[in-house]
Backbone as XML, in Angstrom:
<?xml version="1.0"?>
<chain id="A" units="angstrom">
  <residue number="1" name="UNK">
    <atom name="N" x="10.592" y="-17.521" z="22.816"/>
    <atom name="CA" x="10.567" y="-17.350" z="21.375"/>
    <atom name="C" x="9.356" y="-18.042" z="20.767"/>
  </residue>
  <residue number="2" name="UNK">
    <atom name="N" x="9.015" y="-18.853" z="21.287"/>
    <atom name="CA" x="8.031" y="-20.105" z="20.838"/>
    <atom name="C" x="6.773" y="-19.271" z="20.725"/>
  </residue>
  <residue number="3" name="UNK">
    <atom name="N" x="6.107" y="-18.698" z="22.532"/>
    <atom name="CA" x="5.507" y="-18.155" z="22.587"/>
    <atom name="C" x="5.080" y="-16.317" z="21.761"/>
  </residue>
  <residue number="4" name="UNK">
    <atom name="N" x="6.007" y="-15.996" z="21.306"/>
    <atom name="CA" x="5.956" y="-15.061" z="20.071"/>
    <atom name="C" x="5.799" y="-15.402" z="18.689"/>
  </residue>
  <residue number="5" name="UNK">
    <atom name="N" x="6.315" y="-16.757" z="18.442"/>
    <atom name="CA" x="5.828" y="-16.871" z="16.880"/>
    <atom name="C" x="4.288" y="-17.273" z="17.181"/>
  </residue>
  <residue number="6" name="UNK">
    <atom name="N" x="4.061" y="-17.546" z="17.792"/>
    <atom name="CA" x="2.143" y="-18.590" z="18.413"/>
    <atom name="C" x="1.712" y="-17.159" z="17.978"/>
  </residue>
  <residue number="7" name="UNK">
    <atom name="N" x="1.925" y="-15.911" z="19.199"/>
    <atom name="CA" x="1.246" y="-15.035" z="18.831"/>
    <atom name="C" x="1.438" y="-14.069" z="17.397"/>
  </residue>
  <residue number="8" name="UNK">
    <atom name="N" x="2.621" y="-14.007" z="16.728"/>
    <atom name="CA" x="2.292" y="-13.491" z="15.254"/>
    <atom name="C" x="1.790" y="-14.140" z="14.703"/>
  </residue>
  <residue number="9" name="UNK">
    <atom name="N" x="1.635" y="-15.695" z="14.492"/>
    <atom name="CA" x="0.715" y="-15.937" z="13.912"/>
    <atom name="C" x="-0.487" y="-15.880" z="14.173"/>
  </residue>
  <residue number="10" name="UNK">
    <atom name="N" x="-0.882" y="-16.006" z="15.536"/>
    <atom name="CA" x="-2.370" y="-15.923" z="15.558"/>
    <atom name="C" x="-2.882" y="-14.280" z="15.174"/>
  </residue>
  <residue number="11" name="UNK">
    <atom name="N" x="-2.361" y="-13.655" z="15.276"/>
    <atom name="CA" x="-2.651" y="-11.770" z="14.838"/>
    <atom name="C" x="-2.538" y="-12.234" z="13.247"/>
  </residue>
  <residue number="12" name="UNK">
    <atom name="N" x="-1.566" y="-12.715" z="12.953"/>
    <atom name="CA" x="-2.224" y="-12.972" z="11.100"/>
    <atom name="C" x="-3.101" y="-13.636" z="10.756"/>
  </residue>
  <residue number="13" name="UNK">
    <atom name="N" x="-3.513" y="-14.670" z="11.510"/>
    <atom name="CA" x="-4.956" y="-15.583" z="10.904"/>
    <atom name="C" x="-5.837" y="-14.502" z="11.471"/>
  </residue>
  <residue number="14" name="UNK">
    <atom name="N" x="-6.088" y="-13.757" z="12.441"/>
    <atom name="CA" x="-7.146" y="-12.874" z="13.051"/>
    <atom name="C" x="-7.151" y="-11.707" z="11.849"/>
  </residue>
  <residue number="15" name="UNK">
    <atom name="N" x="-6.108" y="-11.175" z="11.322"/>
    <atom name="CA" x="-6.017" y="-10.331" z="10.223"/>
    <atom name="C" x="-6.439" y="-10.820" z="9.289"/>
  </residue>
  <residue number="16" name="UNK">
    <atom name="N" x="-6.282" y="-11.795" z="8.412"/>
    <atom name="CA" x="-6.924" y="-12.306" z="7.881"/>
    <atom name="C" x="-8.262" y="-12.953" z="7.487"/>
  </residue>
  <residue number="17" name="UNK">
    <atom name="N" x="-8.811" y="-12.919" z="8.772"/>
    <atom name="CA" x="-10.318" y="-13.284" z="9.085"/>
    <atom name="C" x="-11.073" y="-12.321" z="9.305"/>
  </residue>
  <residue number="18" name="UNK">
    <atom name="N" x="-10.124" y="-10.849" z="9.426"/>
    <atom name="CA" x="-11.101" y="-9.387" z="9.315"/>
    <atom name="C" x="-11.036" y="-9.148" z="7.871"/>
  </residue>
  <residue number="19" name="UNK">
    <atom name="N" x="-9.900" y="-9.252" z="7.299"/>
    <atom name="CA" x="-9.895" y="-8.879" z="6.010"/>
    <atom name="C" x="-10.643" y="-9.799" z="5.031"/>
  </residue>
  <residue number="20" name="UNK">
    <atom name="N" x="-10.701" y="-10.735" z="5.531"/>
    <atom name="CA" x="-12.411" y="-11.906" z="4.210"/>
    <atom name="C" x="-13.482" y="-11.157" z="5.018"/>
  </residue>
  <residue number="21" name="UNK">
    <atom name="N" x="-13.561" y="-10.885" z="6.244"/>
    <atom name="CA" x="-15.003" y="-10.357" z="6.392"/>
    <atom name="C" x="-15.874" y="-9.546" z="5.995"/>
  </residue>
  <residue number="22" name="UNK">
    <atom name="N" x="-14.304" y="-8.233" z="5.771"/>
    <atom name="CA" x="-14.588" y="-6.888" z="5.339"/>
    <atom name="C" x="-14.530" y="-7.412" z="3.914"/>
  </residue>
  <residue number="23" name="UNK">
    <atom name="N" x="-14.203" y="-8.258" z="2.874"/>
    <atom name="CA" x="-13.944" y="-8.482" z="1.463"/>
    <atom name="C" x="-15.791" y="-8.881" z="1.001"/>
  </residue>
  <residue number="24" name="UNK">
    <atom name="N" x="-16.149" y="-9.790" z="2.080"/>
    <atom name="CA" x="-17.552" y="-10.419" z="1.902"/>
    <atom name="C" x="-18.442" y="-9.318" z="2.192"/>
  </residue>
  <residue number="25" name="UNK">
    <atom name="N" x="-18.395" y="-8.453" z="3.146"/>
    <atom name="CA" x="-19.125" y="-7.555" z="3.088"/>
    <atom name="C" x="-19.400" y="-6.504" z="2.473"/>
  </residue>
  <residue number="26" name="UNK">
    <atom name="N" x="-18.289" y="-5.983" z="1.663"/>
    <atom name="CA" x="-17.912" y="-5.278" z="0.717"/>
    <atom name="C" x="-18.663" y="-6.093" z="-0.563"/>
  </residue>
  <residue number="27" name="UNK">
    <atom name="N" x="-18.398" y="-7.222" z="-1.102"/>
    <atom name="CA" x="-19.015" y="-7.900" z="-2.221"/>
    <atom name="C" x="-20.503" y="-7.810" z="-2.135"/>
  </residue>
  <residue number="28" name="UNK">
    <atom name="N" x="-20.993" y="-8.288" z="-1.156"/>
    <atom name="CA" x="-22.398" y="-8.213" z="-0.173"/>
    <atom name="C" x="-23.207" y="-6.747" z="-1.315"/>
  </residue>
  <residue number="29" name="UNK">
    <atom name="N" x="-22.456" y="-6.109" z="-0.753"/>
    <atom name="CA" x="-22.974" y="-4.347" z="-1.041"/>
    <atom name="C" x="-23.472" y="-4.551" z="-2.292"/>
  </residue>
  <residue number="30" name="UNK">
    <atom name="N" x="-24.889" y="-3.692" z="-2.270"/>
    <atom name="CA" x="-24.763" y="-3.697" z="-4.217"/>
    <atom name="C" x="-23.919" y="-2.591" z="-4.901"/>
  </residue>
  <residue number="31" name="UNK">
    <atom name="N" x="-23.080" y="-3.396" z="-5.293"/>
    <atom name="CA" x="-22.577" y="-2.974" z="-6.479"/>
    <atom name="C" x="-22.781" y="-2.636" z="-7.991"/>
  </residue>
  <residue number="32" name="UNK">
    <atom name="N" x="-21.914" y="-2.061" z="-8.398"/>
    <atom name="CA" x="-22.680" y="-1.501" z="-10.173"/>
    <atom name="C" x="-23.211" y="-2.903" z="-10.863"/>
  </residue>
  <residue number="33" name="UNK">
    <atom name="N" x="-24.167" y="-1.901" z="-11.569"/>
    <atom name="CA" x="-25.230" y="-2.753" z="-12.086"/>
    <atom name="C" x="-24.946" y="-2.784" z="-13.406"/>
  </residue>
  <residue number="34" name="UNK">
    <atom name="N" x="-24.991" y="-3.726" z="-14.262"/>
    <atom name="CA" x="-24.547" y="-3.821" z="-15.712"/>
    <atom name="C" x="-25.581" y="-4.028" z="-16.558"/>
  </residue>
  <residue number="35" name="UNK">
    <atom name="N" x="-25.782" y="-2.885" z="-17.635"/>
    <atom name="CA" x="-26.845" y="-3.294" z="-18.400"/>
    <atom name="C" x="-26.827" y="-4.093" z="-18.843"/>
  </residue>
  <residue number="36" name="UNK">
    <atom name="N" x="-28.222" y="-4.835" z="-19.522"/>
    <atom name="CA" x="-28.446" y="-6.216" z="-20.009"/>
    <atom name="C" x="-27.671" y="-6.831" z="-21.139"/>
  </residue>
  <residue number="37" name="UNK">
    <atom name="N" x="-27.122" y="-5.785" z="-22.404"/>
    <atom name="CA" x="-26.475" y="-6.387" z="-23.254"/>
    <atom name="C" x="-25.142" y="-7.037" z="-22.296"/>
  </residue>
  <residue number="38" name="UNK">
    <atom name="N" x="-24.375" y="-6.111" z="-21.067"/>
    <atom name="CA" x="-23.202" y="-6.754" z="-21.158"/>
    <atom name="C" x="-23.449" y="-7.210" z="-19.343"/>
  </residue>
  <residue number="39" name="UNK">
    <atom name="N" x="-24.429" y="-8.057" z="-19.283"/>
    <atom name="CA" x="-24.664" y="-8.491" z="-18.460"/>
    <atom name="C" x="-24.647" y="-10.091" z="-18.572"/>
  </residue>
  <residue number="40" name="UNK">
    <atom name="N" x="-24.799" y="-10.844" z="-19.803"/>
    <atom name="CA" x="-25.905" y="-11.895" z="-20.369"/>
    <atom name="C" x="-24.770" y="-12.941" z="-19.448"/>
  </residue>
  <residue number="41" name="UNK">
    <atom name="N" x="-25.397" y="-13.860" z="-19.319"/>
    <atom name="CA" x="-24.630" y="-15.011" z="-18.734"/>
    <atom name="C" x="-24.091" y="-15.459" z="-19.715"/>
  </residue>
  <residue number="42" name="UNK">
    <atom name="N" x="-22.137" y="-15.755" z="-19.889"/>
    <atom name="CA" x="-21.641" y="-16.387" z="-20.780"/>
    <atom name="C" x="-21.015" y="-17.656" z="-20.427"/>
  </residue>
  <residue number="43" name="UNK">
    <atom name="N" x="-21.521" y="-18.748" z="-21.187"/>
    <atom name="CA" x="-20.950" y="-19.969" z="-20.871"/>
    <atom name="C" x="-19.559" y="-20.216" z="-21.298"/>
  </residue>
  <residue number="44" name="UNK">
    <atom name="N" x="-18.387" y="-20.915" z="-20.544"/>
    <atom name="CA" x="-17.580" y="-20.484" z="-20.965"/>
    <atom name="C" x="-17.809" y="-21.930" z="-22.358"/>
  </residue>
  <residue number="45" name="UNK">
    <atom name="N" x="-17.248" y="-21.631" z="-23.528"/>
    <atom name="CA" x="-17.560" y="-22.566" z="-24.792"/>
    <atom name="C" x="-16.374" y="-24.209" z="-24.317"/>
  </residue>
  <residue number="46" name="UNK">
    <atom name="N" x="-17.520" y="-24.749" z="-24.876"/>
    <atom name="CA" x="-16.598" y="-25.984" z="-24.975"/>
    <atom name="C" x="-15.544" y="-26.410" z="-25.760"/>
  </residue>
  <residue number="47" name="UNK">
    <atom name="N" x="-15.262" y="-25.748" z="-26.731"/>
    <atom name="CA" x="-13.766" y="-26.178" z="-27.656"/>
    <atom name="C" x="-12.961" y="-25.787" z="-26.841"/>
  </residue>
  <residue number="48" name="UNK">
    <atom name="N" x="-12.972" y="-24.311" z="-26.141"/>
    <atom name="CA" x="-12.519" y="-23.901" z="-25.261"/>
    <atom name="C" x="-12.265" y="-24.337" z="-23.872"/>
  </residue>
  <residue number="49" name="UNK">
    <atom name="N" x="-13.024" y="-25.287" z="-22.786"/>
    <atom name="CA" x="-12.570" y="-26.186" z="-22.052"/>
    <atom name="C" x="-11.567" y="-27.724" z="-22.559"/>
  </residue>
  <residue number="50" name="UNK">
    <atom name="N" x="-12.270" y="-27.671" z="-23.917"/>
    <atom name="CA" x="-11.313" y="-29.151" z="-24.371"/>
    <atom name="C" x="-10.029" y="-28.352" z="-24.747"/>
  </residue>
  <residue number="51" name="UNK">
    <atom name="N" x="-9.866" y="-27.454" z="-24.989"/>
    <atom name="CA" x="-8.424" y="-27.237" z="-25.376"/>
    <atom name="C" x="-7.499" y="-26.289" z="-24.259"/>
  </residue>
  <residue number="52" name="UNK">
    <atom name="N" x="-8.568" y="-26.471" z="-22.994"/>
    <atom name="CA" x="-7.779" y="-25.605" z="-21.842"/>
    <atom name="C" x="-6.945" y="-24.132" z="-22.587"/>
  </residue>
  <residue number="53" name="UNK">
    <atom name="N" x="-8.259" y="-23.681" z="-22.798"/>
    <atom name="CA" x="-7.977" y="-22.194" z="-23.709"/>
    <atom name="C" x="-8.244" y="-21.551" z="-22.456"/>
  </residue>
  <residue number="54" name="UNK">
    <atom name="N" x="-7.266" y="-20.230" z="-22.742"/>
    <atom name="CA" x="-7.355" y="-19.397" z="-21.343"/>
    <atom name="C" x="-7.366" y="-17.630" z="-21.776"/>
  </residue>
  <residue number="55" name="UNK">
    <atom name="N" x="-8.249" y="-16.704" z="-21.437"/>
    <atom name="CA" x="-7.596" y="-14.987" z="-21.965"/>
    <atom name="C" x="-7.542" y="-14.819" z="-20.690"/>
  </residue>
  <residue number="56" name="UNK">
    <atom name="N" x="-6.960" y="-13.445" z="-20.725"/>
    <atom name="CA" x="-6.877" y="-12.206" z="-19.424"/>
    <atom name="C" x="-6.822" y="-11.500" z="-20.184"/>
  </residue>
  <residue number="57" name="UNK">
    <atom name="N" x="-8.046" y="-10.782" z="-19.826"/>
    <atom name="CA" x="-8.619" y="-9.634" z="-20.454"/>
    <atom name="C" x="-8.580" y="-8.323" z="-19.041"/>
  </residue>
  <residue number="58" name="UNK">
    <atom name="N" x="-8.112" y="-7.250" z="-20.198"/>
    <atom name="CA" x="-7.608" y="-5.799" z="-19.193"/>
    <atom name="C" x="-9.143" y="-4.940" z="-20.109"/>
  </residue>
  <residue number="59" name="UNK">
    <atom name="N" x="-10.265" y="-4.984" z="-19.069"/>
    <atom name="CA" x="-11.498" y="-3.820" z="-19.328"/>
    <atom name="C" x="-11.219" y="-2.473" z="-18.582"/>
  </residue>
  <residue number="60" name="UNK">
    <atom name="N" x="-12.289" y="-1.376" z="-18.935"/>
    <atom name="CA" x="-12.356" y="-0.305" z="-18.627"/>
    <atom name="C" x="-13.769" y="-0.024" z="-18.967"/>
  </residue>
  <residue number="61" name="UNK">
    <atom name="N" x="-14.638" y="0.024" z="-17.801"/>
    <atom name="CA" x="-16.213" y="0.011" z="-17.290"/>
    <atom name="C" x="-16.114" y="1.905" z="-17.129"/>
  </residue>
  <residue number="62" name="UNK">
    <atom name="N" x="-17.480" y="2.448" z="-17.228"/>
    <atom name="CA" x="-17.495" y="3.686" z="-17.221"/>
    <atom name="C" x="-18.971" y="3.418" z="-16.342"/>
  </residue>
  <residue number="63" name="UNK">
    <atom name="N" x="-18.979" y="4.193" z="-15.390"/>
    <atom name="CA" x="-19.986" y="4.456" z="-14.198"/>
    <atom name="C" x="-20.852" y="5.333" z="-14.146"/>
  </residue>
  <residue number="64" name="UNK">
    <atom name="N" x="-22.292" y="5.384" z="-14.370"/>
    <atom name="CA" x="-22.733" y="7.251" z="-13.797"/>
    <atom name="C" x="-22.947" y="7.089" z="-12.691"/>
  </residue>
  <residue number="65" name="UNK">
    <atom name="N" x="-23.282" y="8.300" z="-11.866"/>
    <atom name="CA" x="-23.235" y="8.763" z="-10.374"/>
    <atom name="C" x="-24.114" y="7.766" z="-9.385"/>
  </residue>
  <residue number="66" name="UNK">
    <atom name="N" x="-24.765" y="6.685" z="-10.241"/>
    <atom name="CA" x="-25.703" y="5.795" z="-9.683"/>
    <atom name="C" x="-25.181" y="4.476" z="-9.473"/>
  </residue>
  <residue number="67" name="UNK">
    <atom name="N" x="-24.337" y="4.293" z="-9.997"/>
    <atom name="CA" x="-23.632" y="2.816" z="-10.141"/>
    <atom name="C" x="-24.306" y="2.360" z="-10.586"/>
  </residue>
  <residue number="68" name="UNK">
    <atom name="N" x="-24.409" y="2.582" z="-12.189"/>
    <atom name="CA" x="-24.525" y="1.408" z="-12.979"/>
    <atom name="C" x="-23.793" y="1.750" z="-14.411"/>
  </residue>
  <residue number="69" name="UNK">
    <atom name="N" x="-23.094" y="0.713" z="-15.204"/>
    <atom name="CA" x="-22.552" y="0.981" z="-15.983"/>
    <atom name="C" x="-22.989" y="0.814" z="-17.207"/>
  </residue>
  <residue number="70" name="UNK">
    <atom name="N" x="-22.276" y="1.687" z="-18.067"/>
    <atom name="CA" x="-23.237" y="2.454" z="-19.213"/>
    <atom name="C" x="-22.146" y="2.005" z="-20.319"/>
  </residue>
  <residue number="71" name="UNK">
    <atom name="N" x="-20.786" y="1.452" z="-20.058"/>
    <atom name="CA" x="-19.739" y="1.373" z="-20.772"/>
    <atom name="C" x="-18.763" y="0.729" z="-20.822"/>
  </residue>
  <residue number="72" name="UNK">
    <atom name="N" x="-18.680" y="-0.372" z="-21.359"/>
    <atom name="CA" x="-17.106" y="-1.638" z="-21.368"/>
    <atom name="C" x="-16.555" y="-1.353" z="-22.532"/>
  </residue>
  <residue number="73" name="UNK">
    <atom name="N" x="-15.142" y="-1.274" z="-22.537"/>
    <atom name="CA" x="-14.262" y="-1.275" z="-22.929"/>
    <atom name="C" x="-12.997" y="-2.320" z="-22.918"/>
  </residue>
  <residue number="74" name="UNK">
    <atom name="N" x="-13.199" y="-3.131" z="-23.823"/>
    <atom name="CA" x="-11.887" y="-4.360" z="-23.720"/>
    <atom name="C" x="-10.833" y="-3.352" z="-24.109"/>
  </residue>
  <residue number="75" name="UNK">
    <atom name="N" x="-9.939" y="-3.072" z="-23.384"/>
    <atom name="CA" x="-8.261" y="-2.474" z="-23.344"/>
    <atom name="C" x="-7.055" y="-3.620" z="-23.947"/>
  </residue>
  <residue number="76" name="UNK">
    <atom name="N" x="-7.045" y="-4.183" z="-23.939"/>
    <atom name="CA" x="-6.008" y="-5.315" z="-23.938"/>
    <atom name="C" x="-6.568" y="-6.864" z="-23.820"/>
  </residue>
  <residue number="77" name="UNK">
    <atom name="N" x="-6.023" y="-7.638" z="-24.338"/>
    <atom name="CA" x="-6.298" y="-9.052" z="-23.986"/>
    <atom name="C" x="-4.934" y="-10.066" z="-24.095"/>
  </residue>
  <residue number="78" name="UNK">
    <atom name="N" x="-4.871" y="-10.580" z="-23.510"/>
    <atom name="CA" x="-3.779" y="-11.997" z="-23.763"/>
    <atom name="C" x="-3.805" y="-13.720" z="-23.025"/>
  </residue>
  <residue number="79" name="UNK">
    <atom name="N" x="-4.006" y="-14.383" z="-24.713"/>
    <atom name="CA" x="-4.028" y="-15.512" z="-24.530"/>
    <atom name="C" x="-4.870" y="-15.936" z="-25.478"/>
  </residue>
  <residue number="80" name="UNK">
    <atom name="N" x="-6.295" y="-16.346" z="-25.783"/>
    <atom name="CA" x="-7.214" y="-17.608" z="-26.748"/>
    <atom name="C" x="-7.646" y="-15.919" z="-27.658"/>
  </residue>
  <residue number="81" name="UNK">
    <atom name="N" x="-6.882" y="-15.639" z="-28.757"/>
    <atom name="CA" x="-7.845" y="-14.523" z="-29.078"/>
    <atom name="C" x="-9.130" y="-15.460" z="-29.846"/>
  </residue>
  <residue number="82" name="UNK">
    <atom name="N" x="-9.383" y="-15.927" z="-29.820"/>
    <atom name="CA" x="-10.892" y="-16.850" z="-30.343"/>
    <atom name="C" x="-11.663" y="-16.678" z="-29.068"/>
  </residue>
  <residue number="83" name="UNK">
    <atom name="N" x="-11.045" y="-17.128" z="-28.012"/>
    <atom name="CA" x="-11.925" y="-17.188" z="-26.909"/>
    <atom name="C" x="-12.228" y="-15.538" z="-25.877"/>
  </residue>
  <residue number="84" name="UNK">
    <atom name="N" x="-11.499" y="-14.894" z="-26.061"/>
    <atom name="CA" x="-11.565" y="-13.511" z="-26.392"/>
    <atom name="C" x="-12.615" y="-12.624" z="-27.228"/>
  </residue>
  <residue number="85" name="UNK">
    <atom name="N" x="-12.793" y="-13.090" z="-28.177"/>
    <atom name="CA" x="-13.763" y="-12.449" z="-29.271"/>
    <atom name="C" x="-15.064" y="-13.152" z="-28.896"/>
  </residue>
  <residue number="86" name="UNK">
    <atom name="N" x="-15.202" y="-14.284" z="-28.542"/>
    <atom name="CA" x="-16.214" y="-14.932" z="-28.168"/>
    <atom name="C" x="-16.880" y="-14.756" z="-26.619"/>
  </residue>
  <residue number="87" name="UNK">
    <atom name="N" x="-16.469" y="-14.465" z="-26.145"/>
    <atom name="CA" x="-16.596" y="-13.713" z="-24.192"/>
    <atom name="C" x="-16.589" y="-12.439" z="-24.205"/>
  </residue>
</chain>
């Protein structure tokens, strides 16, 4: 019995170590390119770290046949709507 849990686990850390490989290599790839307006580096604001303000924001990016995107769309948000409007 011993010797069967050793080996499911080792097939899950090995699964797991294909699946970050294939995740990194996949990221690796270039991916869509975002024009410059909604590209800009945003810092996240400091009232906003002092007050451990948090959103999750639900977008919707629009692609042409080249990968690069031409179109964001904030869908939804929940949580700092200040910090929301500001990101």
């Amino acid at each position: 019995m011993l010797n069967f849990l050793r080996t499911a686990v080792q097939l899950v850390i090995m699964i797991l170590s294909l699946a970050s490989a294939m995740i990194a290599a996949l990221t690796a790839a270039s991916g869509p390119q975002l024009p410059d307006d909604l590209s800009r580096n945003v810092d996240y604001p400091l009232w906003a770290l002092r007050a451990e303000a948090s959103v999750f924001v639900i977008f919707e990016l629009r692609v042409d046949p080249r990968g690069r995107v031409y179109e964001c769309t904030v869908l939804d948000s929940v949580g700092s709507e200040r910090l929301a409007r500001e990101i």
